[in-house]
C-alpha positions as CSV (number, residue, x, y, z in Angstrom):
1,X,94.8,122.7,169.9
2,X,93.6,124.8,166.6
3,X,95.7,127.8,165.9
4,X,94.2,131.4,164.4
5,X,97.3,132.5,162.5
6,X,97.9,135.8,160.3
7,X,100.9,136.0,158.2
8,X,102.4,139.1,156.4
9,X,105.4,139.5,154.4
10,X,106.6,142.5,152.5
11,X,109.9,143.9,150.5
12,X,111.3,147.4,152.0
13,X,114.0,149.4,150.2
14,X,115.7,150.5,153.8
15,X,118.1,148.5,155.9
16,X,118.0,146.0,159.0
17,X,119.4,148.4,161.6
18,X,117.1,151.5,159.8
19,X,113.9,148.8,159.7
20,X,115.0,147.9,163.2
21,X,114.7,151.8,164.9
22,X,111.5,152.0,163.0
23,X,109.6,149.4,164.9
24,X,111.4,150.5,168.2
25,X,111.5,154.2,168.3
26,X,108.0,155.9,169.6
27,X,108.1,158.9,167.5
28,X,108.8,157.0,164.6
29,X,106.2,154.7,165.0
30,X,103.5,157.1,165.6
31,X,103.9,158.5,162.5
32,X,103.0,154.9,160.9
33,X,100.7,153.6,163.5
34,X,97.8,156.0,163.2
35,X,99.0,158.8,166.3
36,X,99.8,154.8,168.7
37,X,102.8,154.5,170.4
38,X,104.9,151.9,172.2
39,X,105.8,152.3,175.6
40,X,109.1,149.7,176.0
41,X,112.7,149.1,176.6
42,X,113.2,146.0,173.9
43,X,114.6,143.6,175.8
44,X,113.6,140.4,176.4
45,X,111.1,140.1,179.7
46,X,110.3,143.7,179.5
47,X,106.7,145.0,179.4
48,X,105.5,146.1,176.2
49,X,102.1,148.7,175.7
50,X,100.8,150.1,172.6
51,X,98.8,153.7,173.7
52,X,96.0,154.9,171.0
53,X,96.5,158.9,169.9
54,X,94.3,159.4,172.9
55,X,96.7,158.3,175.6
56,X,93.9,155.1,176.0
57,X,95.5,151.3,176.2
58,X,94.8,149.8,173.0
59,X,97.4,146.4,174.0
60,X,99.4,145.1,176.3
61,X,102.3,142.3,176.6
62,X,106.0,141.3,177.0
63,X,108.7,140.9,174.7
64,X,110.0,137.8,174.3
65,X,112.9,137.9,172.5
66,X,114.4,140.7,170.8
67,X,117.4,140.6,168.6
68,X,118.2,144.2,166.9
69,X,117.8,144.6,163.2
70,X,116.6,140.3,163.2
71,X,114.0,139.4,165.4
72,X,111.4,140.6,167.7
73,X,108.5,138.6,169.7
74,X,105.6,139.5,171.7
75,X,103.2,138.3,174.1
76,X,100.4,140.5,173.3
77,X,97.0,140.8,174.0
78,X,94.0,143.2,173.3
79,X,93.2,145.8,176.0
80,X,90.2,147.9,175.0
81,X,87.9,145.4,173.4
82,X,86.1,142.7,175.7
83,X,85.8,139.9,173.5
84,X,89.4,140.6,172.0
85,X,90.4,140.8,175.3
86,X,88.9,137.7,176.7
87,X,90.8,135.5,174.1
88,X,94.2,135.8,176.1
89,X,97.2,136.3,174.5
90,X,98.8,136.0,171.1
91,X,102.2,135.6,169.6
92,X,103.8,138.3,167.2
93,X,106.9,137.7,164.9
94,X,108.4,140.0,163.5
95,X,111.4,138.6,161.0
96,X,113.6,141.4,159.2
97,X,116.0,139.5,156.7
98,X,118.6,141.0,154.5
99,X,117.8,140.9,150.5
100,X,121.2,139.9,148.8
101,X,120.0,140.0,145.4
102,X,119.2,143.6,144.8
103,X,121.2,146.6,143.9
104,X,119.6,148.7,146.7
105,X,119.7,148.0,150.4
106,X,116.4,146.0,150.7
107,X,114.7,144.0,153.8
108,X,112.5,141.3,153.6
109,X,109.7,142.2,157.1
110,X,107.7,138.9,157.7
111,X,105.0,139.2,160.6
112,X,103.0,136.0,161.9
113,X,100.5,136.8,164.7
114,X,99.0,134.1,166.0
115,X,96.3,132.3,169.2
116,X,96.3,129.0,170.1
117,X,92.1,128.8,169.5
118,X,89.9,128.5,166.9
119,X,88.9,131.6,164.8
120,X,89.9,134.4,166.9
121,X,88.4,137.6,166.8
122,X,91.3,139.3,167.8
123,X,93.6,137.5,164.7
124,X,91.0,138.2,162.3
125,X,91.2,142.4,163.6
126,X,94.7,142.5,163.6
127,X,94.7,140.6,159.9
128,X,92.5,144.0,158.6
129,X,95.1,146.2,160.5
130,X,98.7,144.8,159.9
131,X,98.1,145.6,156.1
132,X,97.4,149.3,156.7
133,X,100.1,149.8,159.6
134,X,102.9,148.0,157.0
135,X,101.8,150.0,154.2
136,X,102.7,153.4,156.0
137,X,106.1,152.2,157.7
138,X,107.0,151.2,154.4
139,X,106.2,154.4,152.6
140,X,107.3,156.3,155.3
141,X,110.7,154.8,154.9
142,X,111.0,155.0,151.5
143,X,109.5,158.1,150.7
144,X,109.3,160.0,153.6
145,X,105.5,160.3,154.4
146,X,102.6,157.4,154.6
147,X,100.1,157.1,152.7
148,X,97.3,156.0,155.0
149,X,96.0,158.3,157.5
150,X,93.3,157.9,160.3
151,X,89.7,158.5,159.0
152,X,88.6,162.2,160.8
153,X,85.1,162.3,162.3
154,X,82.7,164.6,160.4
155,X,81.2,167.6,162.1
């Protein structure tokens, strides 16, 4: 079968274990994931939901495996759009490995989300939104604040 993959890597002056609470730890991910938050207990078999600032599912899925400050996967699929929706589920892996060759406590963070079918609509929204969502949890943890923040209706 054809596989939709989306692959993501990026360098972040933090450490595993500090990497680690950022992508487990709801207030810390709101501040990075545009007002979302994760509703989960990070262990494998456990249900995993992402909420939009509004309360509203956005996704839905179950961890597969979870190995603090290393390794995290999930079963996940779109909730509020239809089409996304209708594709099933995807895979997300998330990779945190040490860099040895720096003089600052450095991570490399390596995300592949991926569906087993042919140009996925889903895949290709999440390839637009990984970017963004990375780019804030990395400022965030090296500076302190994001540098992305959710477009505001006019009016």
């Amino acid at each position: 079968m054809t596989k939709t993959t989306f692959a993501y890597v990026t360098y972040i002056r933090t450490t595993p274990e500090r990497l680690w609470g950022a992508l487990t730890t709801p207030d810390f991910i709101r501040q990075y994931w545009f007002g979302s938050t994760v509703e989960c207990d990070w262990k494998a078999g456990s249900p995993w939901t992402l909420k939009m600032a509004d309360g509203s599912l956005a996704d839905s899925g179950e961890i597969l495996e979870a190995v603090p400050g290393r390794r995290l996967v999930i079963k996940w699929r779109n909730e509020w759009k239809p089409e996304f929706k209708a594709e099933g589920y995807a895979l997300c892996t998330l990779e945190i490995e040490p860099v040895a060759d720096v003089d600052v406590p450095a991570v490399k963070l390596s995300i592949t989300h991926s569906m087993e079918r042919a140009d996925s609509g889903f895949i290709g929204a999440v390839s637009g939104g990984w970017p963004r969502i990375l780019s804030n949890l990395k400022s965030l943890l090296e500076t302190g604040s994001i540098v992305l923040n959710p477009v505001k209706p006019k009016g």
